[in-house]
C-alpha positions as CSV (number, residue, x, y, z in Angstrom):
1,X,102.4,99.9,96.5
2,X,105.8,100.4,94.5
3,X,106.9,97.6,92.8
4,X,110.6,97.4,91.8
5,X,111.3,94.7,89.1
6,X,114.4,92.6,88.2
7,X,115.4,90.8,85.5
8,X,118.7,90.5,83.1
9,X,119.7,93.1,81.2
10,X,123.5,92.7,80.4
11,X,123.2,89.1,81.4
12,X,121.2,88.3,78.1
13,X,117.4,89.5,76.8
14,X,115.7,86.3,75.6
15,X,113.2,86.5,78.1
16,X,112.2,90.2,77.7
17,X,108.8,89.5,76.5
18,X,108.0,87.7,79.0
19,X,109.5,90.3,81.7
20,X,107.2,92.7,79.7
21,X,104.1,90.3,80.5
22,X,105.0,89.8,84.4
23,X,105.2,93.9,84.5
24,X,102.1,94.6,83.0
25,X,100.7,91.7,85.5
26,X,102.3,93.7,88.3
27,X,100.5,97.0,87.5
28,X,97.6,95.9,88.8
29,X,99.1,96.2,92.2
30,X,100.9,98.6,92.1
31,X,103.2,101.2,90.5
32,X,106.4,99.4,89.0
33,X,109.1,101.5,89.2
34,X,111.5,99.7,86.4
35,X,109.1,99.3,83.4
36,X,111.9,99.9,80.9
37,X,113.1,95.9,81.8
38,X,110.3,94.5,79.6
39,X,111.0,96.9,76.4
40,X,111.9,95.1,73.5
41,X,114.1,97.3,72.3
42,X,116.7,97.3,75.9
43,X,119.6,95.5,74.4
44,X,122.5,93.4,76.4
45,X,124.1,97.0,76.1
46,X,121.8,98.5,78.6
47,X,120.0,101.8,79.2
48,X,121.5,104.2,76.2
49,X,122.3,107.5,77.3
50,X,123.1,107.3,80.6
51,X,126.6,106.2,82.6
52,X,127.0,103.2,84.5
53,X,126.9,105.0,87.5
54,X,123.6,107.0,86.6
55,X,122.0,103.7,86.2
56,X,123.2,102.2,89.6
57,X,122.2,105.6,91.6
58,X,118.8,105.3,89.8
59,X,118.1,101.9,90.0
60,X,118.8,102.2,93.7
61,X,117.1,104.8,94.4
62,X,113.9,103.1,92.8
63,X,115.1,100.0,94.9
64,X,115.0,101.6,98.1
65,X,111.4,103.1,97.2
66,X,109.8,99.8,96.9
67,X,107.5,98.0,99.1
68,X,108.3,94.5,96.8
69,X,110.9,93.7,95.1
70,X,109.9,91.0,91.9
71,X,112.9,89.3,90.3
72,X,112.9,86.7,87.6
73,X,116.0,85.2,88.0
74,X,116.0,82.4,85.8
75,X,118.8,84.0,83.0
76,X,122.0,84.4,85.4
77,X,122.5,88.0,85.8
78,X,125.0,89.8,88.6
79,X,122.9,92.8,88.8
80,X,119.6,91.1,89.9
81,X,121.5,89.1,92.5
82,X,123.5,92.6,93.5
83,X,119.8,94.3,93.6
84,X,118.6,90.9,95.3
85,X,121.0,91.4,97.8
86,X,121.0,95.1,98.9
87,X,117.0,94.3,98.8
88,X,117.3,91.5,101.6
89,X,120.0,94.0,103.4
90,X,117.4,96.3,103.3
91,X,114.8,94.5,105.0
92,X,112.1,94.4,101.7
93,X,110.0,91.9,100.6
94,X,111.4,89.8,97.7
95,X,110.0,87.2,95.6
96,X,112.4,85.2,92.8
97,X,110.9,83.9,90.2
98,X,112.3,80.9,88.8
99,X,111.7,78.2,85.6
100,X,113.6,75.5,86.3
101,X,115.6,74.0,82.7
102,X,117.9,71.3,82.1
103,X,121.4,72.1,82.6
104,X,120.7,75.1,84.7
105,X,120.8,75.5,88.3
106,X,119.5,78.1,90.9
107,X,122.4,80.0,92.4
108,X,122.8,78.4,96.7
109,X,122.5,82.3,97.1
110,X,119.0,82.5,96.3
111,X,117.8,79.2,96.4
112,X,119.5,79.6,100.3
113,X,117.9,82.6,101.2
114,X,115.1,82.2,104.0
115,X,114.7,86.1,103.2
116,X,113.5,85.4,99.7
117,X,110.1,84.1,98.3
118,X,110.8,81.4,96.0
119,X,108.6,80.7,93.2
120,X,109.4,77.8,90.4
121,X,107.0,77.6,87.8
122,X,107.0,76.5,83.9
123,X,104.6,78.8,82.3
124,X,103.7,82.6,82.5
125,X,100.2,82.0,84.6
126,X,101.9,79.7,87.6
127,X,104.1,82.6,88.2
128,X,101.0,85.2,87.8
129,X,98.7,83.0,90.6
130,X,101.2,83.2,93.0
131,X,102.4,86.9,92.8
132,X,98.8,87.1,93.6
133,X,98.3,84.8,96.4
134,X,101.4,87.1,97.7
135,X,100.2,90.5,96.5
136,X,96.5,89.1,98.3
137,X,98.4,88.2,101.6
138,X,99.9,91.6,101.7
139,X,97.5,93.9,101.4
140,X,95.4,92.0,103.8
141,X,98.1,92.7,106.5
């Protein structure tokens, strides 16, 4: 199964340990196209060495080669909810991860979408039993 996951890049990289952990969690079931998300050393500035457009071609490429699409979406970010979006166009199977915090607030656009597997959770293992419920439900199908 490929496995295409989001999570902020130029929106802001406080939680890229923890995208680092969901990936490596997500290699069990699969092959996850966009590894590079969980690196520690991906700055806010993005993928060195490449244009803009090389990374958007890329990205949605990988995007339309994926069976699932995971995307922790709790740090706002416009390119998770632009890949969110061509994903649902698409017809694939997404799941949003989400840690509800004070002061912060879903966007309607995700929180809205009947298309979209919705997932709140407070710690690292919530979110891990239910990409497997999911991932289980899948490949039993």
């Amino acid at each position: 199964m490929n496995i295409y996951f989001a999570g902020s890049i130029r929106g802001g990289r406080e939680d890229a340990a923890l995208y680092a952990r969901i990936i490596d969690f997500l290699k069990q079931f699969g092959t996850v196209f966009t590894e590079h998300i969980g690196d520690s050393t991906l700055t806010d500035q993005g993928d060195e060495g490449f244009t803009d457009r090389q990374i958007h071609d890329r990205d949605v490429d990988w995007l339309m080669a994926s069976d699932v699409i995971v995307a922790e979406v709790t740090t706002i970010s416009t390119g998770v909810g632009y890949e969110i979006g061509r994903a649902v166009a698409a017809g694939k199977r997404v799941i949003c991860l989400y840690r509800p915090q004070p002061g912060k607030r879903l966007s309607a656009m995700i929180a809205g979408c009947p298309l979209v597997i919705l997932i709140h959770y407070q710690h690292p293992e919530e979110a891990e039993s239910a990409i497997s419920r999911f991932f289980s439900r899948v490949t039993k199908n």
